[in-house]
C-alpha positions in Angstrom: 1.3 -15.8 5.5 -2.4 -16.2 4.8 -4.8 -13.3 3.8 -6.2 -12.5 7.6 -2.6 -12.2 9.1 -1.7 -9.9 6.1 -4.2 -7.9 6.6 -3.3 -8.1 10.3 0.2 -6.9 9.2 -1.1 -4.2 7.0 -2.9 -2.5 10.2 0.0 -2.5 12.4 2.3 -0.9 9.8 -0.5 1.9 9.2 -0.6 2.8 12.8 3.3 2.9 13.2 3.1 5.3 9.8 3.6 9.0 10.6 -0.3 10.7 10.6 0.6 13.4 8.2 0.3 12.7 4.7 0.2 15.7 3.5 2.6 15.4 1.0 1.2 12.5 -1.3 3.9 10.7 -3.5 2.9 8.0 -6.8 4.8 5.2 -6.2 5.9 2.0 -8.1 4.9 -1.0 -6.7 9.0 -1.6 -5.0 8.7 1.7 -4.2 5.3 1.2 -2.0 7.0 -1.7 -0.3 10.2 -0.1 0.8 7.7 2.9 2.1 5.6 0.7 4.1 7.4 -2.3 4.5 4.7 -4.6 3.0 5.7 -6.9 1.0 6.1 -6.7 -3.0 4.5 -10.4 -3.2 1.3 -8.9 -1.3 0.6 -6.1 -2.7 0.9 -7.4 -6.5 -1.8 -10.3 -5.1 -3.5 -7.1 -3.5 -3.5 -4.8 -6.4 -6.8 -5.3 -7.9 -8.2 -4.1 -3.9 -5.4 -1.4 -3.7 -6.4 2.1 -5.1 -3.8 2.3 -8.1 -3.9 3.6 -11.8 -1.7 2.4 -14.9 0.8 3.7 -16.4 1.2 1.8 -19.6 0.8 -1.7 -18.1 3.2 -0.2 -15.0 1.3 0.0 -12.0 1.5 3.3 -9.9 -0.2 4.1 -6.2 -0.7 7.2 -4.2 0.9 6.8 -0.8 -2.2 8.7 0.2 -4.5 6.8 -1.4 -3.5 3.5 -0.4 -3.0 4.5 3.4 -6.3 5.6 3.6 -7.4 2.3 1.9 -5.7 0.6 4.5 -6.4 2.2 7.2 -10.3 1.5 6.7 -9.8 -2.0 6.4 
């Protein structure tokens, strides 16, 4: 999968996500993929565009954050 038809991908998973994220979770970066069904492999190549903070040298993302990110792309 090239970069265009991730991004592609990335879209269509944020309009099939429910529209109410009012309840914002931090997530590891397996627990971001198994929430939005992108893959692990893309998101670490994706991290340094991704809205995330460290944790030690763990990465952790707002579900919020990152569907807002996504969703303006």
């Amino acid at each position: 999968m090239n970069k265009f038809e991730a991004h592609m991908l990335a879209q269509e998973i944020v309009k099939l996500m429910p529209k109410d994220y009012s309840k914002d979770e931090i997530l590891t970066t397996m627990q971001l993929s198994q929430r939005t069904g992108i893959s692990v492999t893309w998101i670490r190549r994706n991290s340094n565009k991704l809205p995330h903070f460290r944790v030690g040298t763990d990465l952790r993302y707002s579900l919020n954050e990152v569907m807002n990110y996504l969703k303006k792309q």
